[in-house]
MARMIDO-152910 format. One record per residue (C-alpha): residue number from 1; residue in one letter; chain; x negated, y, z. Coordinates in steps of 0.001 Angstrom, whole numbers, plus 500000, padded with zeros to 6 digits. Layout:
! MARMIDO-152910
+-----+--------+--------+--------+--------+--------+
| num | residu | chaine |     px |     py |     pz |
+-----+--------+--------+--------+--------+--------+
| NUM |      A |      A |      X |      Y |      Z |
...
+-----+--------+--------+--------+--------+--------+
***
This chain:
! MARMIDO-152910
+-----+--------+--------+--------+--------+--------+
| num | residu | chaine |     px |     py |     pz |
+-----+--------+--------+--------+--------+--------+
|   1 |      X |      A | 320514 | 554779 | 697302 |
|   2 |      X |      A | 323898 | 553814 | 699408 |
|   3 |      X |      A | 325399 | 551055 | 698550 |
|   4 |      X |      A | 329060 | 551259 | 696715 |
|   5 |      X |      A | 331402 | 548429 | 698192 |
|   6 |      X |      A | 333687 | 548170 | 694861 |
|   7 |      X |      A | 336530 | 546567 | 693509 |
|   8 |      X |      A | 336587 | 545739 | 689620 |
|   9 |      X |      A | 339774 | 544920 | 687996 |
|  10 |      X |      A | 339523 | 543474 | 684850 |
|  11 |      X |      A | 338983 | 540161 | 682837 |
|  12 |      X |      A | 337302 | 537455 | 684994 |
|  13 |      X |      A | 333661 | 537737 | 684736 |
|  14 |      X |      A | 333588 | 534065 | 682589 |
|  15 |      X |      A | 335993 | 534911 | 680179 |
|  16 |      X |      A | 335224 | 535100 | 676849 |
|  17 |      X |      A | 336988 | 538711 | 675830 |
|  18 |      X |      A | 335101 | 542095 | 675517 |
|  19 |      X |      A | 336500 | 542792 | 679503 |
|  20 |      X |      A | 335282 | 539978 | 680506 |
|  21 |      X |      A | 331486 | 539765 | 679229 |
|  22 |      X |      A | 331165 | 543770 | 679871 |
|  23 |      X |      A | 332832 | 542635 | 683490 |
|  24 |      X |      A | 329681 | 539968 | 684089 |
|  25 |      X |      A | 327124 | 542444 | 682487 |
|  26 |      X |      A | 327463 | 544991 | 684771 |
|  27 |      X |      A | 328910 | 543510 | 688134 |
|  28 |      X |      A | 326162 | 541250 | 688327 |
|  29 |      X |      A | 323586 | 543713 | 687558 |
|  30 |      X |      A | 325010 | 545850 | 690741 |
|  31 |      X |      A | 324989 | 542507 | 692343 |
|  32 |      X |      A | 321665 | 542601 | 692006 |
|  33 |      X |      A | 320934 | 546094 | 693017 |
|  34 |      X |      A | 322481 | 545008 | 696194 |
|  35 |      X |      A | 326153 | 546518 | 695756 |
|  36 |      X |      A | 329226 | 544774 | 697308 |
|  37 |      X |      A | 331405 | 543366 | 694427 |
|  38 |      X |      A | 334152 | 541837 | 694003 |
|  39 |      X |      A | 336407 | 541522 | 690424 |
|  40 |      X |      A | 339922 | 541094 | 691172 |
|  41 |      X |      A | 341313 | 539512 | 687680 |
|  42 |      X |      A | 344086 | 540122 | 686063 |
|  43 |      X |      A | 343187 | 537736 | 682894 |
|  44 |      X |      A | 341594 | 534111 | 683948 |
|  45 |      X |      A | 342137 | 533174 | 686802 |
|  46 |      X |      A | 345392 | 531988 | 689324 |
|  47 |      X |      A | 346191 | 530639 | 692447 |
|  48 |      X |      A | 342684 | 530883 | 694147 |
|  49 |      X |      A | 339589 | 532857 | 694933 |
|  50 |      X |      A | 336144 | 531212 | 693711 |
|  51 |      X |      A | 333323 | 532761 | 693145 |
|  52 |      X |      A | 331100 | 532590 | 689736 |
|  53 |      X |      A | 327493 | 533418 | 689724 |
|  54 |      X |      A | 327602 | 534940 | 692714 |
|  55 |      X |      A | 330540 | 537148 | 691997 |
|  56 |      X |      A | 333345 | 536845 | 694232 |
|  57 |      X |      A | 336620 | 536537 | 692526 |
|  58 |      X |      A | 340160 | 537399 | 693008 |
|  59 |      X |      A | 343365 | 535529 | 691312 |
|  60 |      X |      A | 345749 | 537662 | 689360 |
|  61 |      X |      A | 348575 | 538829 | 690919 |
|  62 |      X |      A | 352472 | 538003 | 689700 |
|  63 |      X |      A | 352916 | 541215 | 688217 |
|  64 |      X |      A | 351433 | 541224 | 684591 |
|  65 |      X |      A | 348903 | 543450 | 685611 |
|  66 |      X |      A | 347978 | 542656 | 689192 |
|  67 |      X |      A | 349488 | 546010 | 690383 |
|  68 |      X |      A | 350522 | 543734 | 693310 |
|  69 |      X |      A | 347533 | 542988 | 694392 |
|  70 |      X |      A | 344508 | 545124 | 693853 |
|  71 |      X |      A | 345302 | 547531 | 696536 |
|  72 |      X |      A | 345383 | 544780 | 699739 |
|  73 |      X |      A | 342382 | 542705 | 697631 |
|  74 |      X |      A | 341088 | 546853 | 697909 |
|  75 |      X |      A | 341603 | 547326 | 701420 |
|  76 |      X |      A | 340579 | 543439 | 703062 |
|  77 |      X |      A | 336870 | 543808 | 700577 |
|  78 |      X |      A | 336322 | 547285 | 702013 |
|  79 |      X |      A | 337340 | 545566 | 706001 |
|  80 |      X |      A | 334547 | 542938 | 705198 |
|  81 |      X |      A | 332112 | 545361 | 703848 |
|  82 |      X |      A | 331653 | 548660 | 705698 |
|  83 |      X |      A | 327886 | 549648 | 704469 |
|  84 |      X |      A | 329046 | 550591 | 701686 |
|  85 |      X |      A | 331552 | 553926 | 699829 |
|  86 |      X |      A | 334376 | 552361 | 698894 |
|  87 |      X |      A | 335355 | 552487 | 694734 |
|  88 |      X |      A | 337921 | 550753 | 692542 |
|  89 |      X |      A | 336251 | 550150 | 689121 |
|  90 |      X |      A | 339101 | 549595 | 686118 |
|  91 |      X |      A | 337829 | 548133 | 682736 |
|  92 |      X |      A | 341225 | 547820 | 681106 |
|  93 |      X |      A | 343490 | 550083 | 679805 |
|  94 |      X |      A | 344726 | 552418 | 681971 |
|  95 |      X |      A | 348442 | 552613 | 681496 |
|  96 |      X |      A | 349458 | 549720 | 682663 |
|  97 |      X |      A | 348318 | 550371 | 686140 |
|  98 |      X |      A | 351287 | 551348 | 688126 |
|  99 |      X |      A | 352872 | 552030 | 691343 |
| 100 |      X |      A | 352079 | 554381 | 694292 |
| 101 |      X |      A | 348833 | 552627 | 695952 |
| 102 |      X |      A | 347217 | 553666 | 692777 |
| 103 |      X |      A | 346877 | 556612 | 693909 |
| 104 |      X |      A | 345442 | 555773 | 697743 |
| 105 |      X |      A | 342661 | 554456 | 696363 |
| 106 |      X |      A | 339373 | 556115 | 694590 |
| 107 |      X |      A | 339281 | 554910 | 691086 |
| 108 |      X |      A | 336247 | 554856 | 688622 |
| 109 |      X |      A | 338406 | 553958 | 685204 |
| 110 |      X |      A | 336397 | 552878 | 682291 |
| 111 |      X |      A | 338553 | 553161 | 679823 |
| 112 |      X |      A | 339029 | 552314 | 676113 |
| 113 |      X |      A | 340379 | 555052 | 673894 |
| 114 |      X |      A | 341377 | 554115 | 670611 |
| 115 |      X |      A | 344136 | 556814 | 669248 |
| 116 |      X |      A | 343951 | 560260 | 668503 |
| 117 |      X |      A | 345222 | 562050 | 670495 |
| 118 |      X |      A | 344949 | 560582 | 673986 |
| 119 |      X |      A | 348334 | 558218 | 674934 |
| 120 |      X |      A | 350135 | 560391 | 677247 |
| 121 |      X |      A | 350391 | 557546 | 679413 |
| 122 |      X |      A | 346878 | 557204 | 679853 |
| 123 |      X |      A | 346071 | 560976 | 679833 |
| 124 |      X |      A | 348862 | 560888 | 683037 |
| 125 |      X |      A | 346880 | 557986 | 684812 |
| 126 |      X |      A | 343550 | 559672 | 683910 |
| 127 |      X |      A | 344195 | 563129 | 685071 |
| 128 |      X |      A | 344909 | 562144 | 688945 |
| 129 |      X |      A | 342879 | 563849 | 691480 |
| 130 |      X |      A | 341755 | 560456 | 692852 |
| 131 |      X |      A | 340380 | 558957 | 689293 |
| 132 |      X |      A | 336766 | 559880 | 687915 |
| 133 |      X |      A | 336972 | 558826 | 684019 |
| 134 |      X |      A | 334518 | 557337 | 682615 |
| 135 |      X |      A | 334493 | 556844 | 678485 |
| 136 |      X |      A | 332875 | 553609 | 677172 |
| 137 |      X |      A | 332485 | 555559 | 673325 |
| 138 |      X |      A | 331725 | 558649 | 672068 |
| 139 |      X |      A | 335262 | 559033 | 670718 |
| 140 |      X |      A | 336748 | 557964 | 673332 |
| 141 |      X |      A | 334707 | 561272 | 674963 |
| 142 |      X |      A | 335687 | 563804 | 672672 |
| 143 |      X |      A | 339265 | 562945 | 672611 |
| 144 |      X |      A | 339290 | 562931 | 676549 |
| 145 |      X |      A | 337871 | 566561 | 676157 |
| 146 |      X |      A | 340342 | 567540 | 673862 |
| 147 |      X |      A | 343081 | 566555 | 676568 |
| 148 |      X |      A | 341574 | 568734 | 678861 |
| 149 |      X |      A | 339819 | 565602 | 680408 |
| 150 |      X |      A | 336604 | 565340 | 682362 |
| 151 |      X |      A | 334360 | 562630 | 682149 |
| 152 |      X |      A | 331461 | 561000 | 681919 |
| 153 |      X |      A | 329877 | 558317 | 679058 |
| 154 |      X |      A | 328811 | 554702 | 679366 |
| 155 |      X |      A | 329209 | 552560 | 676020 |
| 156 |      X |      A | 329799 | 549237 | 676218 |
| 157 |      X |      A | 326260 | 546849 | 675821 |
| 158 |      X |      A | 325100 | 543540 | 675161 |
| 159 |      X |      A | 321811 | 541257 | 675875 |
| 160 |      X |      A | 319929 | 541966 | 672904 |
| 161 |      X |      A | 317488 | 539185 | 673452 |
| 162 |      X |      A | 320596 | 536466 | 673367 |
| 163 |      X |      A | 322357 | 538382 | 670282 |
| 164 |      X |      A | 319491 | 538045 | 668000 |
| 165 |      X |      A | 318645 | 536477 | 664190 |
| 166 |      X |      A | 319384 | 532626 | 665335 |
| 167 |      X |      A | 319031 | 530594 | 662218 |
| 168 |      X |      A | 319641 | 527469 | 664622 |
| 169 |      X |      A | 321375 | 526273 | 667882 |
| 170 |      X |      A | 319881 | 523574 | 669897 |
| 171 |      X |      A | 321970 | 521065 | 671810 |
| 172 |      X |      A | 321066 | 517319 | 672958 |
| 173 |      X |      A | 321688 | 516448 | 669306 |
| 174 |      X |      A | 319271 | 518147 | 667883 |
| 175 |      X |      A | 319224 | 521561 | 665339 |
| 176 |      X |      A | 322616 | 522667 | 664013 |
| 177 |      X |      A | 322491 | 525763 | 661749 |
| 178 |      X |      A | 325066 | 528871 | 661782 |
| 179 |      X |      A | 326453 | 527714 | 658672 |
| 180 |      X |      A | 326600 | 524106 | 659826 |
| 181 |      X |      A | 328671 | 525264 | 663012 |
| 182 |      X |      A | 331213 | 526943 | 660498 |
| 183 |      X |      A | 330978 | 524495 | 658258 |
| 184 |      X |      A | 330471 | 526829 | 655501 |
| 185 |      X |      A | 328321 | 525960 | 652441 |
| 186 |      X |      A | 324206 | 527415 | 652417 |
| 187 |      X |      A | 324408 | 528965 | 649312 |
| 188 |      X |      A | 327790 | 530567 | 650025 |
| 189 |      X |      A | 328996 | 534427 | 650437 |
| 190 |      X |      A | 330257 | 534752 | 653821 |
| 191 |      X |      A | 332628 | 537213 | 654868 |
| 192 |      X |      A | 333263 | 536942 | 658598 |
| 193 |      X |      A | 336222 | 538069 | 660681 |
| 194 |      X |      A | 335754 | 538155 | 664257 |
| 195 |      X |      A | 338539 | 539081 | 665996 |
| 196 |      X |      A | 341512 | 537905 | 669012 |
| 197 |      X |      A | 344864 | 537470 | 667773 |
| 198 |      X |      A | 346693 | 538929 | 670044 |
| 199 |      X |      A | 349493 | 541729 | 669272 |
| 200 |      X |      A | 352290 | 542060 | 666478 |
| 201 |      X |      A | 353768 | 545714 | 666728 |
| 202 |      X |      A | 351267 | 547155 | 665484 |
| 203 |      X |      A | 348951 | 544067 | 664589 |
| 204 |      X |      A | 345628 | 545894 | 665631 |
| 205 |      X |      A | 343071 | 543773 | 664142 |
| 206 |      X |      A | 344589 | 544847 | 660583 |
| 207 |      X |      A | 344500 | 541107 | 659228 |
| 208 |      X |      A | 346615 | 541210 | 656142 |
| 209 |      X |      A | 344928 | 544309 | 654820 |
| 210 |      X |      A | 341230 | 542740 | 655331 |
| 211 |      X |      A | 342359 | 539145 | 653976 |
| 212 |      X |      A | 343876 | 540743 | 651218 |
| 213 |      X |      A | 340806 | 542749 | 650344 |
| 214 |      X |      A | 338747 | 539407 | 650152 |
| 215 |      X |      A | 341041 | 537778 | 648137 |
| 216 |      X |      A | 340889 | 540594 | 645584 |
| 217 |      X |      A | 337189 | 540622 | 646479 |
| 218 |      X |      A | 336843 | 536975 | 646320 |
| 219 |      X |      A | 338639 | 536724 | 642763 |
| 220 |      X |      A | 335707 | 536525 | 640673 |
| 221 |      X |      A | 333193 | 535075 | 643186 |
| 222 |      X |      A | 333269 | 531377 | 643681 |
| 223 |      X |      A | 330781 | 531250 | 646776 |
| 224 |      X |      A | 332211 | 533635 | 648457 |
| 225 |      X |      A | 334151 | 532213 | 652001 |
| 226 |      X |      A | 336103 | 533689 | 654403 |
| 227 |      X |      A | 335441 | 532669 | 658271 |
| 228 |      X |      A | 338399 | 533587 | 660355 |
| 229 |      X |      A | 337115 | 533569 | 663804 |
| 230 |      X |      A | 340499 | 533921 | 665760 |
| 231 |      X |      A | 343305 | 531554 | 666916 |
| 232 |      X |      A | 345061 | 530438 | 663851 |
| 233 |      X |      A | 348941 | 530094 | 665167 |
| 234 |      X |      A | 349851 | 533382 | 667085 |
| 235 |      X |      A | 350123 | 530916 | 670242 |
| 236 |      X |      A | 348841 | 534044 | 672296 |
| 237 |      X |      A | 351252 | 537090 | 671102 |
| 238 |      X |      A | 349493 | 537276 | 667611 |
| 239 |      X |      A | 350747 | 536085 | 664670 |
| 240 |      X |      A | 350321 | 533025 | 662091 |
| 241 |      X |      A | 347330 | 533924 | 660142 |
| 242 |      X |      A | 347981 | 531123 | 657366 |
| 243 |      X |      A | 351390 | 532824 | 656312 |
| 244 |      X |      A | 349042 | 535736 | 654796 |
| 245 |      X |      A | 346417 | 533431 | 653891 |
| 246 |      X |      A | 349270 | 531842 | 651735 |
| 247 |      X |      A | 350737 | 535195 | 650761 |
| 248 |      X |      A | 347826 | 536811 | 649054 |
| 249 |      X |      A | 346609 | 533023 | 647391 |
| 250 |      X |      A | 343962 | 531887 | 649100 |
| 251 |      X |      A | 342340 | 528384 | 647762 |
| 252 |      X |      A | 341409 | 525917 | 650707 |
| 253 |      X |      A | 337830 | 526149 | 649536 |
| 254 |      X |      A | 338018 | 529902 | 649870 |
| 255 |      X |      A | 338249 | 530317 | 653472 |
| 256 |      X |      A | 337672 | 528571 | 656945 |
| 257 |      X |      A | 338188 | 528582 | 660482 |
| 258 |      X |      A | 336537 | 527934 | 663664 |
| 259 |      X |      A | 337098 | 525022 | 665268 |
| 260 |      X |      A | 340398 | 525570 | 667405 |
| 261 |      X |      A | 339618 | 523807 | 670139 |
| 262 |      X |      A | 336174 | 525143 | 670428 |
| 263 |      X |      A | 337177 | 528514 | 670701 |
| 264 |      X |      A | 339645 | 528089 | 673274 |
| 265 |      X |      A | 337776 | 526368 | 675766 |
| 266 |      X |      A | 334729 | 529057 | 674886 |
| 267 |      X |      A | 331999 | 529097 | 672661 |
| 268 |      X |      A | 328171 | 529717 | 674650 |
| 269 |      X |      A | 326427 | 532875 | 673779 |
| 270 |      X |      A | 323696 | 531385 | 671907 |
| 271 |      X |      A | 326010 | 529383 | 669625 |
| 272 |      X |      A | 327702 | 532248 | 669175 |
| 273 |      X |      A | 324012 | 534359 | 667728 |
| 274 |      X |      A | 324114 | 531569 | 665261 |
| 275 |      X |      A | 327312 | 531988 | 663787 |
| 276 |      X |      A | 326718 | 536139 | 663709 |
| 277 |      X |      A | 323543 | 534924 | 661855 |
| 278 |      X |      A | 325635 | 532887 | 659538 |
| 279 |      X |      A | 327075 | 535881 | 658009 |
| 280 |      X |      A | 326621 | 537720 | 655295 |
| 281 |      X |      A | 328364 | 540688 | 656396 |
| 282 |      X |      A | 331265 | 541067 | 659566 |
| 283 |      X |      A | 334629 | 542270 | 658359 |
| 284 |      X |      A | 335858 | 544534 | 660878 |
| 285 |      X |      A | 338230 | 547750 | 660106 |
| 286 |      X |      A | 340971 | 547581 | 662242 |
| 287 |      X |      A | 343590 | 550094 | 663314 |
| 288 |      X |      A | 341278 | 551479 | 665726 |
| 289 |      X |      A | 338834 | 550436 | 668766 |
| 290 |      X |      A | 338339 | 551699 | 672313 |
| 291 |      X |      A | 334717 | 550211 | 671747 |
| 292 |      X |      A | 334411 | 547050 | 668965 |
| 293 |      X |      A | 331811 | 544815 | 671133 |
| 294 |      X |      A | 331610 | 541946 | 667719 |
| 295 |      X |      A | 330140 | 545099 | 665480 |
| 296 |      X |      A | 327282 | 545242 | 667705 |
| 297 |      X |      A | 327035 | 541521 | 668282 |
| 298 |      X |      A | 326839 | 541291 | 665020 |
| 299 |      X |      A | 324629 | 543975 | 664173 |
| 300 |      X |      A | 322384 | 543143 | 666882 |
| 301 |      X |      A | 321996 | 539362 | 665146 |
| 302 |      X |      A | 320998 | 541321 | 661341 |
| 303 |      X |      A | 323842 | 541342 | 660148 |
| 304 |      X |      A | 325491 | 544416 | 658686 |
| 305 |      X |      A | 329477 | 545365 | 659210 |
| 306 |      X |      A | 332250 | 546984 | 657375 |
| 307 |      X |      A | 334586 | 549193 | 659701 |
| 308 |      X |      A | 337021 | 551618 | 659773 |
| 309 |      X |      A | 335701 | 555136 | 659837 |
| 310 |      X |      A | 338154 | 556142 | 662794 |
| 311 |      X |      A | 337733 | 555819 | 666705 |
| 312 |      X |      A | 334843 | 554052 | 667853 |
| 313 |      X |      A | 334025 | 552116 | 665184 |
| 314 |      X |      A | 331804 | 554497 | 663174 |
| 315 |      X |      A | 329603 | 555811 | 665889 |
| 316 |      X |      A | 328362 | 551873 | 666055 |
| 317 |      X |      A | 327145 | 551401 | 662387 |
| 318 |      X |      A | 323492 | 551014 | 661905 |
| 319 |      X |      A | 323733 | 549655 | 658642 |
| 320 |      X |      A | 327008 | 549203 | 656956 |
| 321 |      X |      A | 330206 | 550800 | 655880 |
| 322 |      X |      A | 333157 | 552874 | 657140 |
| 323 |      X |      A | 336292 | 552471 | 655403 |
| 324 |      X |      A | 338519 | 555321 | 654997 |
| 325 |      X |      A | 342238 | 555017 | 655403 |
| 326 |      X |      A | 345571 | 556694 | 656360 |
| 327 |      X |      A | 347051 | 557888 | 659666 |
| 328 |      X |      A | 349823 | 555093 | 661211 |
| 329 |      X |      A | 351795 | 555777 | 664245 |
| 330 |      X |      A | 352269 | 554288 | 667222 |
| 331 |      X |      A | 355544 | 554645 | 668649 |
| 332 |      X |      A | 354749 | 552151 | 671640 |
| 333 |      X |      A | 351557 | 554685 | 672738 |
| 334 |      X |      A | 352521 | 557750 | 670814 |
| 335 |      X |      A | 349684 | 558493 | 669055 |
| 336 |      X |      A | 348114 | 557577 | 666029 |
| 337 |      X |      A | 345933 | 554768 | 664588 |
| 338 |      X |      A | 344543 | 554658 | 661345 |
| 339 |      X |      A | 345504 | 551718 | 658863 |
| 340 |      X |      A | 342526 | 551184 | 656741 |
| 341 |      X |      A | 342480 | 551144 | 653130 |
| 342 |      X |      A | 342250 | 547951 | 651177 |
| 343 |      X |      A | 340913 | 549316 | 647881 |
| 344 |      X |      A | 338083 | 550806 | 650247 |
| 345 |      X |      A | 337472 | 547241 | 652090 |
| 346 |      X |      A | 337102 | 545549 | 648442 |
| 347 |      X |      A | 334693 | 548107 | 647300 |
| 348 |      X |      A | 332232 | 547879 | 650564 |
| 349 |      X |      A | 332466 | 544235 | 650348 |
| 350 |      X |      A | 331077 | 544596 | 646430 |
| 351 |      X |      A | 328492 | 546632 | 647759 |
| 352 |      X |      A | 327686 | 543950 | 650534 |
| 353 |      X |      A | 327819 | 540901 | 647755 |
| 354 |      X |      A | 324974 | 543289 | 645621 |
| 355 |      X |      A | 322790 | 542845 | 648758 |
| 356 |      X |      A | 323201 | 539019 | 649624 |
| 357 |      X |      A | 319744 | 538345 | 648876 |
| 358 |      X |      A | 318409 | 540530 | 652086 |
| 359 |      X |      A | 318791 | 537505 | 654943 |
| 360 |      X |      A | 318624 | 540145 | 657699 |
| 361 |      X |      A | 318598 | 543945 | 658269 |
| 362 |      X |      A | 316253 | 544721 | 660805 |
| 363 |      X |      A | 318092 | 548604 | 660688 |
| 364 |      X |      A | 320936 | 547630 | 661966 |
| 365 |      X |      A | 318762 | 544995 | 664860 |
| 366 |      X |      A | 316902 | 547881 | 665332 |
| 367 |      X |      A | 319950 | 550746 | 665986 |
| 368 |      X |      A | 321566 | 548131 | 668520 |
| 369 |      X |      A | 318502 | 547851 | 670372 |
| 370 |      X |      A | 317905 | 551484 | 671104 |
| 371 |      X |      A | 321375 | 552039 | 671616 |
| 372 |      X |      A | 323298 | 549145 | 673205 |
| 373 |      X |      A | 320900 | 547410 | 674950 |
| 374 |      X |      A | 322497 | 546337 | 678393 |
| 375 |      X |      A | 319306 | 546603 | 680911 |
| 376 |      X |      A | 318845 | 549856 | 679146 |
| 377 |      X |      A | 322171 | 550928 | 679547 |
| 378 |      X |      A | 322547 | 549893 | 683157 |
| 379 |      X |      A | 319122 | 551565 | 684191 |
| 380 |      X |      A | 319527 | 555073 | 682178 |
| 381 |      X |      A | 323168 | 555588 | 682348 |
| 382 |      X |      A | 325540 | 553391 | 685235 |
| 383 |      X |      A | 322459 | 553894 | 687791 |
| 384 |      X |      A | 322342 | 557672 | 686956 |
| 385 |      X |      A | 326647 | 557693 | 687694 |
| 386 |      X |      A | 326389 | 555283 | 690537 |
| 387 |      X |      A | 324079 | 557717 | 692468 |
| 388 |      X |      A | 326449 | 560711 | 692033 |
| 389 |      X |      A | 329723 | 558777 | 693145 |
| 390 |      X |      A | 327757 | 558003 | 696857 |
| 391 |      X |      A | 326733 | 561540 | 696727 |
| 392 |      X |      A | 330377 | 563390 | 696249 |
+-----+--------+--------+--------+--------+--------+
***
């Protein structure tokens, strides 16, 4: 097959964000398949090129987005490269890329849809003669058709034998257990919520409506905890999580977080499978989700989720439950989310607390496996698409 000498602009390939581990999975897979590419970042890194793993990478830019830069990091990766047909690859979303060079250069955009109907914003960007659209969910597909879009489908994946039932993670000082890492008790309930805080008109991740289902969940049940897996303060354009913690009347012995610092320098993979494992069920029904990589992290570690049943987020249950809720608009994107129901979140957790005795469920292992595995995924579907892009 011809090579493809590409461009991808997204996260850095080391960051720990959805972008950025989908950005490693797949750029060092064509890496390996003897492609030529490069990630120009517009989240972590600045002021120099390095390269990580093999993967040569670009600084952001001084525009928010990079628009400033991807087209000359474009033009002098394609100069060094010749053997291979030239691509820009986009894993973010779409609307924010800007300005006339987009459209001198031949974008692949895999891109998250997570409204109904398609942003016009991002139907514009998507519906250039120089952009091939590629949907990371099933959702994301159908709505694309609705707009009149063509594309093709690659869903988001993850290393199945990392994200696995880990009762334990090693280091130099010995065993450490899931529930030791979260400092959550063995015998307790736990209710996890795994999520960035990032955003405050609307606040995607829905936090107040699923931390006000537990508390009315967690009314009656004294070993049931709450881990909040997200940066506590809003220091990143979120918002303070303890002012709804204190709002709905959460004891101190009812909930905990992970370790701040920990999380912001970045937690490894495997430490991460024992956390996931440390769960009795994920909490996860936000307003809506181009993909929702922590339901199959989760799922693929045996442990089942609770999401909401709009966007992407139902197509990924194996075993779990989809919470219903009510159309909210989005007057930034204009379209529509869906704010899930709390009455709906309380009830699925119930029905998770009835099955706390079952340590893992090997259906939802199982369904991530055969669905989301990434070798799979990169050998049945991106090789597939990478051969027809060399051949048009």
């Amino acid at each position: 097959m011809q090579k493809i000498t590409g461009l991808w602009v997204s996260n850095a390939p080391w960051a720990p964000t959805g972008y950025g581990t989908q950005t490693k999975q797949v750029v060092s897979r064509m890496i390996a398949d003897g492609h030529n590419i490069a990630v120009a970042s517009n989240y972590g890194l600045e002021a120099t090129q390095t390269n990580f793993d093999g993967i040569e990478v670009f600084p952001k830019g001084t525009d928010p987005y990079s628009n400033d830069v991807v087209y000359p990091y474009f033009m002098d990766w394609k100069r060094q490269h010749t053997d291979g047909k030239p691509f820009v690859f986009t894993l973010y979303d779409c609307w924010v890329f800007q300005g006339p060079k987009w459209d001198e250069m031949p974008v692949v955009s895999w891109v998250p849809i997570d409204h109904t109907p398609v942003p016009p914003k991002v139907a514009q960007f998507l519906s250039k003669d120089n952009v091939r659209t590629v949907a990371m969910s099933k959702f994301g597909a159908d709505q694309m058709k609705r707009a009149g879009i063509d594309c093709d489908y690659v869903p988001h994946a993850i290393d199945t034998k990392l994200m696995k039932p880990t009762p334990n993670y090693y280091t130099s000082a010995g065993a450490k257990s899931g529930r030791d890492i979260i400092n959550a008790p063995r015998e307790a309930f736990v209710v996890g919520i795994i999520n960035a805080n990032k955003g405050t008109a609307p606040v995607r991740k829905a936090f107040a409506e699923q931390i006000m289902a537990f508390s009315i969940f967690a009314a009656d049940k004294p070993d049931a905890v709450l881990y909040l897996h997200t940066e506590r303060f809003g220091a990143y354009g979120g918002i303070a999580i303890d002012g709804i913690i204190e709002a709905v009347g959460l004891r101190p012995d009812q909930y905990v977080y992970v370790n701040q610092y920990q999380n912001m320098i970045g937690i490894p993979d495997d430490a991460m499978a024992a956390i996931y494992s440390a769960l009795n069920v994920l909490l996860a029904p936000t307003l809506g989700e181009g993909f929702g990589i922590t339901v199959i992290e989760a799922q693929s570690c045996g442990v089942p989720v609770i999401v909401s049943d709009f966007s992407a987020q139902p197509e990924l249950v194996g075993d779990g439950w989809k919470v219903p809720g009510q159309p909210l608009w989005d007057a930034a994107q204009h379209a529509w989310f869906q704010i899930p129901s709390v009455e709906a979140i309380v009830r699925s957790l119930n029905e998770a607390y009835e099955r706390k005795s079952e340590k893992t469920s090997k259906a939802a292992r199982k369904f991530v496996v055969d669905n989301y595995d990434a070798d799979t995924v990169y050998k049945d579907m991106w090789c597939p698409l990478f051969e027809d892009l060399v051949k048009e």
